[in-house]
C-alpha positions in Angstrom: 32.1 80.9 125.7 35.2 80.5 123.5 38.6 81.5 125.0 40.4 83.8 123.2 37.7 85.1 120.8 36.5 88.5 120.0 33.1 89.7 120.0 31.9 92.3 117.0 28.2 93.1 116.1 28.0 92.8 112.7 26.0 96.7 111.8 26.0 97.5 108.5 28.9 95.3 107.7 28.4 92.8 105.0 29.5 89.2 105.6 33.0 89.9 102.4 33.9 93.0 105.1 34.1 90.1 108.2 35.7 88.1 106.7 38.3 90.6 105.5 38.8 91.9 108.8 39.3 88.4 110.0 41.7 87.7 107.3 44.1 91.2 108.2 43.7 90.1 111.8 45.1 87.0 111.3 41.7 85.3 113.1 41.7 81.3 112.7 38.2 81.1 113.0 34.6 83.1 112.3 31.4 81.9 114.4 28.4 83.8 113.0 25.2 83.8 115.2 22.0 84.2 113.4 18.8 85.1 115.4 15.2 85.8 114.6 13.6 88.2 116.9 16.2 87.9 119.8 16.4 83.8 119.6 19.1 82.2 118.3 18.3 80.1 115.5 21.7 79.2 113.4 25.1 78.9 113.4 27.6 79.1 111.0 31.7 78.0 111.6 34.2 79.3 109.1 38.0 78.5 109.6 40.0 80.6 108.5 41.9 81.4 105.8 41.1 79.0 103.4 38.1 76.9 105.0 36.1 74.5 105.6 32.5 76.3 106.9 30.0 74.4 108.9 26.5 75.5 108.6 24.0 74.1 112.4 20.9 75.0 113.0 20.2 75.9 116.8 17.3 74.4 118.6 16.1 74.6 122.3 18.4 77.4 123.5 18.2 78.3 127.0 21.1 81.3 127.4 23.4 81.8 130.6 21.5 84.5 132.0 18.0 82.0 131.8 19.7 79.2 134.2 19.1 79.5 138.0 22.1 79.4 140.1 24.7 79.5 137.4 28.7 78.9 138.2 30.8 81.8 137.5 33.2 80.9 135.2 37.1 81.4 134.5 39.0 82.5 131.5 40.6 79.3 131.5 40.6 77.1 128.5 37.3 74.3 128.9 38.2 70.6 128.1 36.6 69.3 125.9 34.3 66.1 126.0 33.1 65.1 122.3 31.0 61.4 122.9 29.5 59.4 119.9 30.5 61.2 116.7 31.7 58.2 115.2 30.9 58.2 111.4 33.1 59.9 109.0 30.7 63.7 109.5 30.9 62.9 112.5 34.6 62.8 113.2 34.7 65.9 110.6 32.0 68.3 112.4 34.2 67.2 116.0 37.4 68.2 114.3 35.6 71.7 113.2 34.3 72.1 116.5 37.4 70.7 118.3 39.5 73.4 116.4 37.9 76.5 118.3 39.0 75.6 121.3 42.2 75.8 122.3 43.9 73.2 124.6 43.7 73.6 128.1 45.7 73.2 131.1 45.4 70.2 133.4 43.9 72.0 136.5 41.5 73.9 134.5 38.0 73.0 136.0 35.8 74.3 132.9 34.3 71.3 130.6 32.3 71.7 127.0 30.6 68.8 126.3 29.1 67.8 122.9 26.4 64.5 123.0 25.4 63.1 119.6 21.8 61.4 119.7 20.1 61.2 117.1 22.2 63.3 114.7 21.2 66.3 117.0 24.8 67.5 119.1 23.7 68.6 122.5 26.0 71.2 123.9 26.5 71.6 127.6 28.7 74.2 129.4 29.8 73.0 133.2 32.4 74.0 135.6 33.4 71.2 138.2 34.6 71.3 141.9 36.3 68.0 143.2 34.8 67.6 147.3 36.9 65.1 148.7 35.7 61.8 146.7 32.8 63.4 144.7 32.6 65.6 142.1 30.3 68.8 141.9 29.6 69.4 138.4 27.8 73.1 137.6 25.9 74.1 134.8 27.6 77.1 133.2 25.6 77.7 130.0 24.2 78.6 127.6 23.0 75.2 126.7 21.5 74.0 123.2 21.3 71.6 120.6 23.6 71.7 116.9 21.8 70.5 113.8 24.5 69.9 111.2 23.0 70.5 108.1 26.0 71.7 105.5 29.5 71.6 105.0 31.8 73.6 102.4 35.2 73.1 101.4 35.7 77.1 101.4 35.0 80.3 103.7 31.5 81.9 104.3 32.0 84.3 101.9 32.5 82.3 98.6 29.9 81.1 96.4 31.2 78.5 94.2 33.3 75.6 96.2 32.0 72.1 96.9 29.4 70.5 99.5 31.0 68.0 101.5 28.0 67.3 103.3 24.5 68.7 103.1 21.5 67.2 104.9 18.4 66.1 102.5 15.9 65.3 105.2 12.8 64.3 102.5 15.3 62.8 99.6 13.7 59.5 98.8 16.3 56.6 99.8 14.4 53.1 98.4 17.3 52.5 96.3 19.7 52.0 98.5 18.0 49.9 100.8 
């Protein structure tokens, strides 16, 4: 899914050895995914060296290999479509997520597109053909939804930096209404 990325299952590593490795590798960026019982569930994004980490949980997950009549897809770079995240998270988490991609080349025909509704990001993996005057968009995958619920000024790794954003679904908000 992400050009120029590496793929490493984690084994008995702990999370201070990753991100060492990422660190002497010179790595600009560390996507952790968590799963429960063969489903992914989380995701965590940690630029690297110095930070910020986004924390999303994962919901409705269909993977590549669960689509009928998927496109193959290239190695080129995707372009990326980010539509309605127009608040001041919003412009952050797209600047996070924009920032793991790098930029592509004007013929490429791969597109990642991010949807905010409802504070849920939906992500959607397509490859296009152009026929004549239409346009023959393909579903890729894997498809799924991003449910931002914390950011940190640092890396994974450390313990004691600052929340820039954390969600607090049930925290009671009379007051400012």
């Amino acid at each position: 899914l992400f050009p120029n990325s590496s793929r490493m299952n984690r084994g008995s590593n702990t999370v201070q050895q990753i991100v060492d490795t990422c660190r002497a590798e010179s790595f600009t960026d560390l996507v952790i995914v968590q799963e429960h019982r063969g489903v992914p569930d989380g995701l965590v994004v940690s630029h690297m060296p110095f930070g910020p980490t986004a924390y999303f949980g994962l919901h409705n997950v269909v993977m590549r290999h669960d689509i009928p009549n998927t496109a193959p897809v290239s190695e080129a770079f995707p372009h990326l479509i980010l539509h309605n995240l127009t608040t001041k998270v919003g412009r952050r988490v797209g600047a996070i997520l924009k920032h793991l991609f790098p930029v592509p080349k004007s013929e490429s025909k791969r597109v990642v597109s991010l949807v905010n509704r409802d504070d849920f990001l939906s992500f959607r993996h397509h490859v296009y053909t152009k026929d004549k005057a239409d346009i023959v968009l393909m579903e890729a995958g894997p498809r799924f939804e991003l449910k931002l619920y914390q950011i940190k000024l640092g890396t994974i790794e450390q313990t004691d930096v600052d929340n820039e954003f954390v969600l607090r679904p049930y925290q009671s908000s009379a007051k400012r209404r």
